[in-house]
KESE-153044 format. One line per field, with one value per residue: residue in three letters; residue number from 1; z, y, x of N, C-alpha, C, O in turn. Coordinates in nm, 2 decimals. Each point is the difference from the previous one (the first is absolute). Example, Ala and Ser with C-alpha at 12.3 -4.5 7.8 and 13.67 -1.06 7.14 Angstrom:
BEGIN
rest (Ala; Ser)
nr (1; 2)
n_z (0.78; -0.14)
n_y (-0.57; 0.11)
n_x (1.32; -0.14)
ca_z (0.00; 0.00)
ca_y (0.12; 0.11)
ca_x (-0.09; 0.09)
c_z (0.00; 0.08)
c_y (0.12; 0.11)
c_x (0.09; -0.08)
o_z (0.07; 0.01)
o_y (0.00; 0.11)
o_x (0.10; 0.05)
END
This chain:
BEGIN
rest (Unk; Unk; Unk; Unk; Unk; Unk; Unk; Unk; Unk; Unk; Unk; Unk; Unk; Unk; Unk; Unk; Unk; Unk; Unk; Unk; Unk; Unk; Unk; Unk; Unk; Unk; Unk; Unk; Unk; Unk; Unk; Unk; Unk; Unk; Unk; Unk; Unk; Unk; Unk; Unk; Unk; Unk; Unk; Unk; Unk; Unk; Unk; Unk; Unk; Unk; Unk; Unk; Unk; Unk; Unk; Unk; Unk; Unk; Unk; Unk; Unk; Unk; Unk; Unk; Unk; Unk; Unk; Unk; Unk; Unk; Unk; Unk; Unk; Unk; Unk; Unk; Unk; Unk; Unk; Unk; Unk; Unk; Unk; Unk; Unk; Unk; Unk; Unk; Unk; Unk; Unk; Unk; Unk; Unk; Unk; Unk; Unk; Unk; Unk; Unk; Unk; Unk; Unk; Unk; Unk; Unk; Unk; Unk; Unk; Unk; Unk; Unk; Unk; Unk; Unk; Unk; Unk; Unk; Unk; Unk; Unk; Unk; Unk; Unk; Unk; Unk; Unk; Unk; Unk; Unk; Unk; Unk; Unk; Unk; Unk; Unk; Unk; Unk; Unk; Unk; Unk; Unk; Unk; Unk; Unk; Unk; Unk; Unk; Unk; Unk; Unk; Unk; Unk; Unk; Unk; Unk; Unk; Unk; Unk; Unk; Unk; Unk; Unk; Unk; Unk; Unk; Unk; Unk; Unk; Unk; Unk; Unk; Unk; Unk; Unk; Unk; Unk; Unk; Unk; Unk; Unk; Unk; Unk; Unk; Unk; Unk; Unk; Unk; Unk; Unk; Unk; Unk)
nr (1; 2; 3; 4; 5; 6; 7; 8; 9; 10; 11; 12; 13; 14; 15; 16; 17; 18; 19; 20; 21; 22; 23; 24; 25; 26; 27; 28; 29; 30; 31; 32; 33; 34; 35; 36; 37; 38; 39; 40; 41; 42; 43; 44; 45; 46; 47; 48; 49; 50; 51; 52; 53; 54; 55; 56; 57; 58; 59; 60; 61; 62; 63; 64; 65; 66; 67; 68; 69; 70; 71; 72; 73; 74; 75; 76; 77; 78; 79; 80; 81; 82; 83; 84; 85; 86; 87; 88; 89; 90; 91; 92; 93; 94; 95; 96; 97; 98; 99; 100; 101; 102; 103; 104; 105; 106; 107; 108; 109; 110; 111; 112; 113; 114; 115; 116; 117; 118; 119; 120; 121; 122; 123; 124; 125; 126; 127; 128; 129; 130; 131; 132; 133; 134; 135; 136; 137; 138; 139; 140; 141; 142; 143; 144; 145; 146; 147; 148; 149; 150; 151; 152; 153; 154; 155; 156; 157; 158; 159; 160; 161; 162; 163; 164; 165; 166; 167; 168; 169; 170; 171; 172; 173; 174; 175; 176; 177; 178; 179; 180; 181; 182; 183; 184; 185; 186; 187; 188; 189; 190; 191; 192)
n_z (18.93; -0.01; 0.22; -0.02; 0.10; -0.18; 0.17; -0.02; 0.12; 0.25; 0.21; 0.06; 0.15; 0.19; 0.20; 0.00; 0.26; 0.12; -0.01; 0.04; 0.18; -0.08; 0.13; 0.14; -0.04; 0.06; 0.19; -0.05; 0.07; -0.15; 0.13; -0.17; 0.11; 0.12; -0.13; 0.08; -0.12; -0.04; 0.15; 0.00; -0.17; 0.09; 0.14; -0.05; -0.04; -0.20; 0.02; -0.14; 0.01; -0.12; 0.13; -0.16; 0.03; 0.10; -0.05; -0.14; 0.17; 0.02; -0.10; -0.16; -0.05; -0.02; -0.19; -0.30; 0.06; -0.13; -0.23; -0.01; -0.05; 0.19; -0.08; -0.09; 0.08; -0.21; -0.04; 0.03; -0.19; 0.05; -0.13; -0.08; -0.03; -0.15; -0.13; 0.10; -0.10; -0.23; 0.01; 0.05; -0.09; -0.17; -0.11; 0.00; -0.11; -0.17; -0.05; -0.05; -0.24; -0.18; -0.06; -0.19; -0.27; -0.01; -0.11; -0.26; -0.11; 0.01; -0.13; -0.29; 0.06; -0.10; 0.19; -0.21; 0.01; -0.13; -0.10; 0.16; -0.02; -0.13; 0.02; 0.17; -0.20; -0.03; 0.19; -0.10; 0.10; -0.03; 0.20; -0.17; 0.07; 0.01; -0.01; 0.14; 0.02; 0.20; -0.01; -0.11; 0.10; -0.22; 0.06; 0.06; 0.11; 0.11; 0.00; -0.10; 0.25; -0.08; -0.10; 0.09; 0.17; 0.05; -0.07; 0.21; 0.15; -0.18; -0.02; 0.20; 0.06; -0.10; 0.08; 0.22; -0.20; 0.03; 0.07; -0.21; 0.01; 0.06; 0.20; 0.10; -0.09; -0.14; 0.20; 0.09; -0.07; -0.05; 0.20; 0.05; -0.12; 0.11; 0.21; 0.04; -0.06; 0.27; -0.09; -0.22; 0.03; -0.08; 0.22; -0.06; -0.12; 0.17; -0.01; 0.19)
n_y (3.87; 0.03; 0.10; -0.06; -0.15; -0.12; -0.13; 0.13; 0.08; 0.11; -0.11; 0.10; 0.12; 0.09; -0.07; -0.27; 0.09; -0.12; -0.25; 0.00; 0.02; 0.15; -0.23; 0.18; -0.24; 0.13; -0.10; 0.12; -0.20; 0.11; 0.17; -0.06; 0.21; -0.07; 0.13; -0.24; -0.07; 0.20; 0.07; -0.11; 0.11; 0.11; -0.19; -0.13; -0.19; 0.04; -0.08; -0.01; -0.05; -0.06; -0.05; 0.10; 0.23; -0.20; -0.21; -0.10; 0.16; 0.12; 0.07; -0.12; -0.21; -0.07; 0.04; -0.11; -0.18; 0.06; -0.08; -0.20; -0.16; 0.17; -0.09; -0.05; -0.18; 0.09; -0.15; -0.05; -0.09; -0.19; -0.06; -0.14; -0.03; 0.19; -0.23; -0.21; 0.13; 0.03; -0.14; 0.04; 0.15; 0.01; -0.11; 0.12; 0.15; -0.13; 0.00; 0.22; 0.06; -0.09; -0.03; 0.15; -0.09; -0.11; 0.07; 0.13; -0.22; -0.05; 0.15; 0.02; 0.16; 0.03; -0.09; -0.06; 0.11; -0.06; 0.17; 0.01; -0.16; 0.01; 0.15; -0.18; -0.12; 0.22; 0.12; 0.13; -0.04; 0.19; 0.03; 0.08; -0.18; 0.14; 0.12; -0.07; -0.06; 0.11; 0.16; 0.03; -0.18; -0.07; -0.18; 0.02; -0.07; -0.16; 0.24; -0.01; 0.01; 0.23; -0.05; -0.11; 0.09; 0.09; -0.07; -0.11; 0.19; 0.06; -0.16; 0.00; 0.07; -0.18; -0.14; 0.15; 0.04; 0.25; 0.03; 0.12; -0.18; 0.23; 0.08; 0.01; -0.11; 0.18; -0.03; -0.18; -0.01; 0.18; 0.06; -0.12; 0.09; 0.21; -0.04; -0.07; 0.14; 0.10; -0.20; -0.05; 0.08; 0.07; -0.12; -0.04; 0.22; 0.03; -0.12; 0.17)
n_x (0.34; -0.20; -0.01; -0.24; 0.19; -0.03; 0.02; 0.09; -0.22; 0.10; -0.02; -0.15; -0.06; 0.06; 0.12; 0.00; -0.02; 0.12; -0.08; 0.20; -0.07; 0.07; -0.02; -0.03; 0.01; -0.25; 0.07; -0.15; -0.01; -0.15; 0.05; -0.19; 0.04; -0.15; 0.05; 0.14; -0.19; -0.14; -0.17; -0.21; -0.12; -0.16; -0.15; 0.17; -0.02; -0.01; 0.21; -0.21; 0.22; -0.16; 0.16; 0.11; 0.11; -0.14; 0.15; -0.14; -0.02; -0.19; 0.24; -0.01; 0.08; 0.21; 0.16; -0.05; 0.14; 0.21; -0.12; -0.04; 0.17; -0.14; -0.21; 0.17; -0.05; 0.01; -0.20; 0.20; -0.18; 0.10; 0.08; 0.13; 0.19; 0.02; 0.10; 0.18; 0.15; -0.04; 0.15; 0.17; 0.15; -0.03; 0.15; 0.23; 0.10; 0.07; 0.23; 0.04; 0.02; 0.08; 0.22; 0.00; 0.04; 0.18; 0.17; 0.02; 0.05; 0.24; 0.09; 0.02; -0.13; 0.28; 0.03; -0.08; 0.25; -0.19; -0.16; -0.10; -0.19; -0.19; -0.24; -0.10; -0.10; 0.01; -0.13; 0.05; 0.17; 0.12; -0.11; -0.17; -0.14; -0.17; 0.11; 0.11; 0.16; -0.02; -0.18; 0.21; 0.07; -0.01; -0.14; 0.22; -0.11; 0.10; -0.03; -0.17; 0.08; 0.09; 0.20; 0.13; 0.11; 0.22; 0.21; 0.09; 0.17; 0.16; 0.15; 0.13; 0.18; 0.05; 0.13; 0.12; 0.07; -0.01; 0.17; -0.05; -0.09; 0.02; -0.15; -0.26; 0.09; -0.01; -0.05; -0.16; -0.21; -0.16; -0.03; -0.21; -0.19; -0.06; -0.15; -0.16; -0.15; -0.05; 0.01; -0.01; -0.21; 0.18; 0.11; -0.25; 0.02; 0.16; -0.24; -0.02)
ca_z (0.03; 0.11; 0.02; 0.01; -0.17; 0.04; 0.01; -0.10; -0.12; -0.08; -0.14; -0.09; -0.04; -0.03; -0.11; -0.15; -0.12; -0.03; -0.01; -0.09; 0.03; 0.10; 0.10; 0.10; 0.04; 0.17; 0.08; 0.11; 0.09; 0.09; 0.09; 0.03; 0.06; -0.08; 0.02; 0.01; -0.14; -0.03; 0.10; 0.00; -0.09; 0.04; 0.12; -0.01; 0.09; -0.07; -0.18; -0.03; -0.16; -0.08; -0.16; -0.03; 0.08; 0.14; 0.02; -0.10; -0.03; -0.14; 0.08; -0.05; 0.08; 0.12; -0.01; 0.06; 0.10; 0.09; 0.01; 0.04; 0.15; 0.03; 0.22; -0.03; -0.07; -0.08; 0.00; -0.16; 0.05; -0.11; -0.05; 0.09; 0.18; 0.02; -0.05; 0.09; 0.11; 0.03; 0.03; 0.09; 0.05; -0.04; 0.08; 0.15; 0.03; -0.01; 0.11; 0.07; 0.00; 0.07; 0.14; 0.06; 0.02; 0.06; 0.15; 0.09; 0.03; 0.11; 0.13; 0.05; 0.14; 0.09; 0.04; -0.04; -0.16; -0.16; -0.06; 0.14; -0.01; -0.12; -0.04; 0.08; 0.07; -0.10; 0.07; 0.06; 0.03; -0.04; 0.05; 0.01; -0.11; -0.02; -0.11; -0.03; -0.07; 0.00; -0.04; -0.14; -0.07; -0.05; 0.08; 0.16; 0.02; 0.14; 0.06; 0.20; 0.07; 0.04; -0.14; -0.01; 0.09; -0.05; -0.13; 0.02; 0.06; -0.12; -0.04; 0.06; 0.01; -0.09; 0.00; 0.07; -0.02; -0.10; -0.14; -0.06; 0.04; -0.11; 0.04; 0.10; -0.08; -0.07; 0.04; 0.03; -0.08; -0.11; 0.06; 0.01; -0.17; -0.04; 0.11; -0.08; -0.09; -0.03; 0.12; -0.01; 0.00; 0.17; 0.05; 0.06; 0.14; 0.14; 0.04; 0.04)
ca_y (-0.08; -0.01; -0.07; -0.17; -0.09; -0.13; -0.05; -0.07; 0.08; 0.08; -0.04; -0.12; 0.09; 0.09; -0.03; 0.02; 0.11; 0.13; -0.01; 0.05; 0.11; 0.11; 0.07; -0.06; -0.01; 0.03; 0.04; 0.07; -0.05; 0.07; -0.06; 0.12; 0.01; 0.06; 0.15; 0.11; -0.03; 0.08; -0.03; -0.13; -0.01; 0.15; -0.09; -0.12; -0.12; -0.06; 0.03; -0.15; 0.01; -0.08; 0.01; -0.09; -0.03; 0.07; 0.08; 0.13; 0.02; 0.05; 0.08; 0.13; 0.01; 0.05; 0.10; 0.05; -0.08; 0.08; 0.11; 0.02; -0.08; -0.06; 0.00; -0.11; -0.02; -0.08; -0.05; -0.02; -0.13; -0.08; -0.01; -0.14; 0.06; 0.06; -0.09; -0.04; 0.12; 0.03; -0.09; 0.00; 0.12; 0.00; -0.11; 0.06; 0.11; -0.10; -0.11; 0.11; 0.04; -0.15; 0.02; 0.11; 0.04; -0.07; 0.06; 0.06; -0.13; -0.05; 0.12; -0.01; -0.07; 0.03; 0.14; 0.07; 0.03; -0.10; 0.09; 0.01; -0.14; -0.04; 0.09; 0.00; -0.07; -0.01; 0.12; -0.03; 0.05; -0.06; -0.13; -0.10; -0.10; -0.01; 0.13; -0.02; -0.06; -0.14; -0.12; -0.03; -0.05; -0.15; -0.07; -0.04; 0.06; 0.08; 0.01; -0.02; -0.04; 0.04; 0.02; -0.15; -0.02; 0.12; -0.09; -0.07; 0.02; 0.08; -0.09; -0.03; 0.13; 0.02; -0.09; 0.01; 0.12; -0.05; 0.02; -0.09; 0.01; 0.05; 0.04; -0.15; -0.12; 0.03; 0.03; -0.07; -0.12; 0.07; 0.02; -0.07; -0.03; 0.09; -0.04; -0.15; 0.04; 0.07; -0.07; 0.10; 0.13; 0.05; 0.05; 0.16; 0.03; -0.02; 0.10; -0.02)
ca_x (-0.11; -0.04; -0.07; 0.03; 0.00; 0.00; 0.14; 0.08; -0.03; 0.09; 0.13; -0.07; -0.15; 0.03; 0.17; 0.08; -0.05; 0.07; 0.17; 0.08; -0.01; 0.08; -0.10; 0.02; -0.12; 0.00; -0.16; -0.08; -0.08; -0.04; -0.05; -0.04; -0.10; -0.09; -0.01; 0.11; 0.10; 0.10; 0.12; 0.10; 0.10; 0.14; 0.07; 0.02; 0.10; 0.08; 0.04; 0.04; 0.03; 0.01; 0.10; 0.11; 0.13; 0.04; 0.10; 0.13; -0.17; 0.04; 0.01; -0.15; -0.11; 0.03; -0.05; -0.13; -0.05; 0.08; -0.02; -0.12; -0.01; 0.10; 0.00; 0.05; 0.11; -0.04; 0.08; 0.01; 0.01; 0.02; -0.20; -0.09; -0.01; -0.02; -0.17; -0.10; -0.05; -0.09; -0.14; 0.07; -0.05; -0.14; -0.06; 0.04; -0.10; -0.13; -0.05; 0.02; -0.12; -0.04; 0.00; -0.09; -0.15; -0.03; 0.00; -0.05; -0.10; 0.02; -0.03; -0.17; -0.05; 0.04; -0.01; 0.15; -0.05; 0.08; 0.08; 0.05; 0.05; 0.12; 0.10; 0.06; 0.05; 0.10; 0.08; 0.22; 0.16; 0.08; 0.08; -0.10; 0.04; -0.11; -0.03; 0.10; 0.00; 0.00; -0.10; -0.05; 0.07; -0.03; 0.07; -0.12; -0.12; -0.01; 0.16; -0.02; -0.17; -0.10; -0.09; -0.06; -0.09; -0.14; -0.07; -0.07; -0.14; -0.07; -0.04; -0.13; -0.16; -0.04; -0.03; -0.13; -0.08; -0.11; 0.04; 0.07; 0.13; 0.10; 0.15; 0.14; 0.07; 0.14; 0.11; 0.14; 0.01; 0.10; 0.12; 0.02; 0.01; 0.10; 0.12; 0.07; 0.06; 0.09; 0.07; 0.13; -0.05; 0.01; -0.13; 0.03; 0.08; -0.12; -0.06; -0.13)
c_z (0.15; 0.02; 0.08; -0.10; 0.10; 0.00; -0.14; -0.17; -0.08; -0.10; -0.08; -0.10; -0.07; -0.10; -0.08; -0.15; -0.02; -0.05; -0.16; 0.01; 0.11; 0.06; 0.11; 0.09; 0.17; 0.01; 0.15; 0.06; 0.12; 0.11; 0.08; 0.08; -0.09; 0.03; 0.02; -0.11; 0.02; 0.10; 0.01; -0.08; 0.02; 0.09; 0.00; 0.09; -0.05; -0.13; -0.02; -0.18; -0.04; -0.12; -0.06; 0.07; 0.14; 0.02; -0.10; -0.06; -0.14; 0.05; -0.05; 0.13; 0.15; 0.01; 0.11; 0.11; 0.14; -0.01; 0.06; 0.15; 0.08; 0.15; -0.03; -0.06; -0.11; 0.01; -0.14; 0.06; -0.17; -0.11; 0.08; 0.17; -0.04; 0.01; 0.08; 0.13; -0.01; 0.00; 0.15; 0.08; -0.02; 0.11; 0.15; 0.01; 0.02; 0.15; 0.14; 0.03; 0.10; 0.15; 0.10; 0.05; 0.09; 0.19; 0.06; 0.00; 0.10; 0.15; 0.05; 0.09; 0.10; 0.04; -0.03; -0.13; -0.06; 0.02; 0.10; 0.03; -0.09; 0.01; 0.14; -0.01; -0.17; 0.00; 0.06; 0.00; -0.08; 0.00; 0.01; -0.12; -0.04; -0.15; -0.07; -0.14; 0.06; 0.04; -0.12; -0.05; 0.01; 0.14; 0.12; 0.02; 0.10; 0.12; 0.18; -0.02; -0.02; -0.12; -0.05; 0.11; -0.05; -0.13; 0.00; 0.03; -0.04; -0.07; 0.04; -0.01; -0.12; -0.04; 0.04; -0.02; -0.12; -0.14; -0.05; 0.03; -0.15; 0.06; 0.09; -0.07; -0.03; 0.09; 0.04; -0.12; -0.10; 0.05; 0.02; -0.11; -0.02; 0.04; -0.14; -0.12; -0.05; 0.12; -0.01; 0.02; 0.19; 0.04; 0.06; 0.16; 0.06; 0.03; 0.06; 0.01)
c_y (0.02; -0.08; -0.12; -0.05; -0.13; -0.03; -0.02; 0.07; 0.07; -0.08; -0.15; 0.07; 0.14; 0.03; -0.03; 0.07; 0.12; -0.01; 0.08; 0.15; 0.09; 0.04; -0.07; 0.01; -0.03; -0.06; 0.00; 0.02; 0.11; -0.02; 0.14; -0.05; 0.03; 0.12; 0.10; -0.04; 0.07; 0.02; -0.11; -0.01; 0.08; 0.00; -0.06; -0.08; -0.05; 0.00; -0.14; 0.03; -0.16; 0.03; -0.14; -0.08; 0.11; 0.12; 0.11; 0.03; 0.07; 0.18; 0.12; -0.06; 0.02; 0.16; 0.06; 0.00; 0.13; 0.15; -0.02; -0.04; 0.06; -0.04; -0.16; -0.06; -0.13; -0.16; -0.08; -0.14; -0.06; 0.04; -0.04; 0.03; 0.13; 0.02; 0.01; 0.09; 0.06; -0.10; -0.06; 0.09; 0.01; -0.12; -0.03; 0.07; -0.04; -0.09; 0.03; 0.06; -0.14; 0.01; 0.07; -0.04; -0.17; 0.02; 0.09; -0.04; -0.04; 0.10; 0.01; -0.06; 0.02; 0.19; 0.07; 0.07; -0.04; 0.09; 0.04; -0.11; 0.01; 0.12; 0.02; -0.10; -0.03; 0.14; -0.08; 0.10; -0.03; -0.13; -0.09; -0.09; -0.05; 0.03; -0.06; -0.11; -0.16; -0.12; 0.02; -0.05; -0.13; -0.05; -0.05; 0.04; 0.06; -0.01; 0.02; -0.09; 0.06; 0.02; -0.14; 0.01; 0.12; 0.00; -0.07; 0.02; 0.09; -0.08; -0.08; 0.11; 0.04; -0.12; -0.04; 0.14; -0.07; 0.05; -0.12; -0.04; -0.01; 0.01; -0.08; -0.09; -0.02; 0.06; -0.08; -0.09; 0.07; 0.00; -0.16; -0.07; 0.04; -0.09; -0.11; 0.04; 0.07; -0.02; 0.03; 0.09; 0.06; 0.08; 0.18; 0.02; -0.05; 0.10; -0.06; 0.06)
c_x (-0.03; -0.14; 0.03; 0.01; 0.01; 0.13; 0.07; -0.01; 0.08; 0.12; -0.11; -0.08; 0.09; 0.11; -0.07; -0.14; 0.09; 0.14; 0.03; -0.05; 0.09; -0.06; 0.05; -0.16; 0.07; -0.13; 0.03; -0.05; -0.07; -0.09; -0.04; -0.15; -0.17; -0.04; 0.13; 0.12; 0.13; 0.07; 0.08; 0.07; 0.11; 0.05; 0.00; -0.04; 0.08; -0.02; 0.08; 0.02; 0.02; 0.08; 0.05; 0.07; 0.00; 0.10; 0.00; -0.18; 0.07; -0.02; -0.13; -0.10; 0.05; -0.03; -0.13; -0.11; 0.04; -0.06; -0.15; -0.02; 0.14; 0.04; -0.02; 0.11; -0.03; 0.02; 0.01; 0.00; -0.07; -0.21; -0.04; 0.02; -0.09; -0.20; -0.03; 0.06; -0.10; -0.15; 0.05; -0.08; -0.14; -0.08; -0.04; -0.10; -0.17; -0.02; 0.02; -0.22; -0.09; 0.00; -0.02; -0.17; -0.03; 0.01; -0.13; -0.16; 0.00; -0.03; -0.15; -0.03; 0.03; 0.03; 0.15; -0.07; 0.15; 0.16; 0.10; 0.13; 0.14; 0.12; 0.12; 0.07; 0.08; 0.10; 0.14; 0.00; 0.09; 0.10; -0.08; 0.04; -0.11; 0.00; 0.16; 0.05; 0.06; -0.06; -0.10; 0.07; -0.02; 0.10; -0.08; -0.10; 0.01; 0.10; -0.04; -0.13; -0.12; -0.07; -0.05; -0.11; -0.15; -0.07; -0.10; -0.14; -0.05; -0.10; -0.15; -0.10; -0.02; -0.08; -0.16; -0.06; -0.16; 0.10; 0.09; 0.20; 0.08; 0.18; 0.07; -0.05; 0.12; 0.05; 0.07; 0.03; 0.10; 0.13; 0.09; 0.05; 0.17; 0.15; 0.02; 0.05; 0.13; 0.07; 0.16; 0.06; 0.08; -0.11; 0.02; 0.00; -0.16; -0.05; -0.09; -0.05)
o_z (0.07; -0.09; 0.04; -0.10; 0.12; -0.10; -0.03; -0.10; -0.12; -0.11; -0.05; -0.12; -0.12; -0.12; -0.06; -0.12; -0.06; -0.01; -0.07; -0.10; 0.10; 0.00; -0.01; 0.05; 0.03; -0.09; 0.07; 0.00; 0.12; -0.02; 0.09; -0.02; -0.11; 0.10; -0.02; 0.01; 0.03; -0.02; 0.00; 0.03; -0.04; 0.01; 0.04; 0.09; 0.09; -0.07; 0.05; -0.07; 0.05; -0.11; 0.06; 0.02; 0.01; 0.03; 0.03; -0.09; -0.06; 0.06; 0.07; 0.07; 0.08; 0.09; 0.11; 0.02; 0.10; 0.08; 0.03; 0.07; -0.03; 0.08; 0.04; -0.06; 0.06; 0.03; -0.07; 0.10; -0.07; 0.07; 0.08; 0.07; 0.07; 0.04; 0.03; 0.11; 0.11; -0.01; 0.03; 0.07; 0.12; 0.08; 0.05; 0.06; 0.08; 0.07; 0.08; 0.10; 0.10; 0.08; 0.12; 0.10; 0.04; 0.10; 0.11; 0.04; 0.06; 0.10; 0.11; 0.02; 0.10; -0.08; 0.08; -0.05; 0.03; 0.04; -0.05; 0.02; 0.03; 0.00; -0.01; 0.08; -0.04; -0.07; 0.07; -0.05; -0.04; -0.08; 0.09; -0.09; -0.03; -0.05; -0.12; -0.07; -0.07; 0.02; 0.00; -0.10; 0.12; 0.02; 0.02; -0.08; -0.01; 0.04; 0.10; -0.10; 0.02; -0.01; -0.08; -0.04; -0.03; -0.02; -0.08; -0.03; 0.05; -0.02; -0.07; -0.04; -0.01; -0.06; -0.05; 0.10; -0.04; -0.10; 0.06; 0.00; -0.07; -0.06; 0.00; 0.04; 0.06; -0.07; -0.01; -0.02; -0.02; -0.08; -0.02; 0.01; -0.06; -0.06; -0.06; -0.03; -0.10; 0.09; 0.10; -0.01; 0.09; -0.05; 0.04; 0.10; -0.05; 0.02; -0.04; 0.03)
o_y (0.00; -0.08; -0.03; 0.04; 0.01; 0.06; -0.11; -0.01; -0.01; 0.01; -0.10; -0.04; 0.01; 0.04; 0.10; -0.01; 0.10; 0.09; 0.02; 0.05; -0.06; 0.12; -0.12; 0.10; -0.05; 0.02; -0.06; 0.12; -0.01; -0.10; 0.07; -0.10; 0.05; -0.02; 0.12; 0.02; -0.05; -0.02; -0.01; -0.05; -0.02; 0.08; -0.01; 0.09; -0.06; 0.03; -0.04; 0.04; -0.03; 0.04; -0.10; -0.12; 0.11; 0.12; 0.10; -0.06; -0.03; 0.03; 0.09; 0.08; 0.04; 0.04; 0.04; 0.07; 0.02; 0.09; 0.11; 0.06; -0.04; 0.02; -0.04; 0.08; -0.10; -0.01; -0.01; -0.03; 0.07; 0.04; 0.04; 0.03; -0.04; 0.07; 0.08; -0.03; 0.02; 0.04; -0.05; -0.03; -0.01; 0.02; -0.05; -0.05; 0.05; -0.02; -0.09; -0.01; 0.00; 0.02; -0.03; 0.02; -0.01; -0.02; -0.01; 0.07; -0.01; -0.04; 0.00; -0.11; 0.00; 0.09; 0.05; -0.01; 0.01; -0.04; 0.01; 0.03; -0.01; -0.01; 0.08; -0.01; -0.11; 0.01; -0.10; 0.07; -0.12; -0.05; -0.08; 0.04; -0.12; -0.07; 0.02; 0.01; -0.09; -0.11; -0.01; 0.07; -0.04; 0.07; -0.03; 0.09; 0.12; -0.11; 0.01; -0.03; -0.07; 0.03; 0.01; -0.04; -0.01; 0.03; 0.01; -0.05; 0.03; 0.04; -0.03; 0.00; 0.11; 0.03; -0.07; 0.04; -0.11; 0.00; -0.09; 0.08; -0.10; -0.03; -0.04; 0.03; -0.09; 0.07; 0.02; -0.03; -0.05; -0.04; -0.01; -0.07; -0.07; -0.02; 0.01; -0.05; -0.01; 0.08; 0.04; 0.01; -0.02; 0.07; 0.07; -0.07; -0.02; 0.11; -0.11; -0.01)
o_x (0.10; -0.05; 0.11; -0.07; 0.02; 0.06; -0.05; 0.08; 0.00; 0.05; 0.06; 0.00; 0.00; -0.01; -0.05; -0.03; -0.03; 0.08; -0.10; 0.03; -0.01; -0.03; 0.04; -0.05; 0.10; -0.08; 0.08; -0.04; 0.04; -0.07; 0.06; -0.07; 0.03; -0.06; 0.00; 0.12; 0.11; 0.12; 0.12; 0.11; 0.12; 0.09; -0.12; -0.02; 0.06; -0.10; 0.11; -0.10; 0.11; -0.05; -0.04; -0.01; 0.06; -0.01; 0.08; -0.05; 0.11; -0.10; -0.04; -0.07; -0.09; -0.08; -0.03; -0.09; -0.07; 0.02; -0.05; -0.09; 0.11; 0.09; -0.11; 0.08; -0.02; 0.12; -0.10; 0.07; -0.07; -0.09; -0.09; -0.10; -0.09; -0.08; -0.09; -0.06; -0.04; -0.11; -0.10; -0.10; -0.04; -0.09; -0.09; -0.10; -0.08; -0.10; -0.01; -0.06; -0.06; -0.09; 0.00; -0.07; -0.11; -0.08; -0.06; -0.09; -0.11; -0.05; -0.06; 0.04; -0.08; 0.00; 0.08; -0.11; 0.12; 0.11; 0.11; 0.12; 0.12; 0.13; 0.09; 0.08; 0.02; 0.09; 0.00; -0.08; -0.01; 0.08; 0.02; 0.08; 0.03; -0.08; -0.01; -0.10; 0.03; 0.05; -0.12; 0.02; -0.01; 0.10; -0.12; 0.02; -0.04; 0.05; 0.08; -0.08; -0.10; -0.12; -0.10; -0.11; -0.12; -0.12; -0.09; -0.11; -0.11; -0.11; -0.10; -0.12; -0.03; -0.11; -0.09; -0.06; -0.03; -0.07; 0.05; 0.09; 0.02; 0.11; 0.12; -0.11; 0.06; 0.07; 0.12; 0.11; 0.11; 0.08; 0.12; 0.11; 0.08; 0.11; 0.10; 0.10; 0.06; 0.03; 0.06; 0.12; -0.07; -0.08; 0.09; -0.01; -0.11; 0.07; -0.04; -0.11)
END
């Protein structure tokens, strides 16, 4: 199975059409570009397999996985984690384009270019933490002074632009929402 499926399909929807059968059902979650299908498929970013059982995948399909992909390393994770990685993934991506195209709303007017902006001010170094994984994870909202503040003042100029405010709205209130909920949750490292 590949494609997007909705959460839960594979062992609700799919299994028990196939139970009493000798099949070990995979999905697959691809995440291909539009025009570079086949490269993306013959280089990866990654390889997400939806099996059974994580640990013990089923060895025809390790196999095969070894004879087509090999500048990755596969990862075997339960149906359901493999659902919503790829709506996960998909979503990100979506809200990435968003914020692309709300920024480069906001530039308008001013004496910069959009594409310049973003594309400088998401460039690291390897020892940069922008791009990292640790401010995507459920919890505090915010680990220094300068992302609650600049939030803020992302916020205003959006507020006081002529466009719709799609993006600072939700940047301190979603985060705020986040702090109470996921108050259990340890805080991440500090960044300004």
């Amino acid at each position: 199975v590949g494609s997007t499926i909705f959460p839960g399909a594979v062992e609700q929807e799919i299994l028990p059409r196939l139970r009493g059968r000798a099949i070990d059902l995979a999905y697959q979650p691809v995440f291909l570009r539009a025009g570079f299908g086949i490269d993306d498929y013959l280089h990866p970013g990654k390889v997400i397999l939806g099996v059974q059982d994580p640990d013990r995948p089923p060895a025809k399909l390790q196999a095969l996985v070894r004879r087509i992909v090999h500048d990755v390393e596969p990862r075997y994770v339960t149906y359901a984690e493999s659902e919503w990685i790829k709506l996960v993934h998909n979503a990100f991506m979506s809200v990435k384009i968003a914020f692309a195209n709300e920024i480069a709303l906001l530039c308008d007017g001013h004496p910069v270019r959009p594409e310049r902006v973003i594309d400088l001010a998401l460039d690291e170094s390897k020892y940069g933490r922008l791009l990292t994984r640790s401010h995507t994870r459920p919890g505090v909202p915010f680990s220094g002074p300068c992302l609650p503040k600049d939030a803020e003042v992302l916020r205003g100029m959006v507020e006081s632009s002529r466009h719709v405010d799609r993006l600072g709205g939700g940047l301190d209130r979603k985060s705020t929402r986040l702090n109470s909920s996921h108050s259990s949750v340890s805080r991440m490292p500090s960044s300004a």
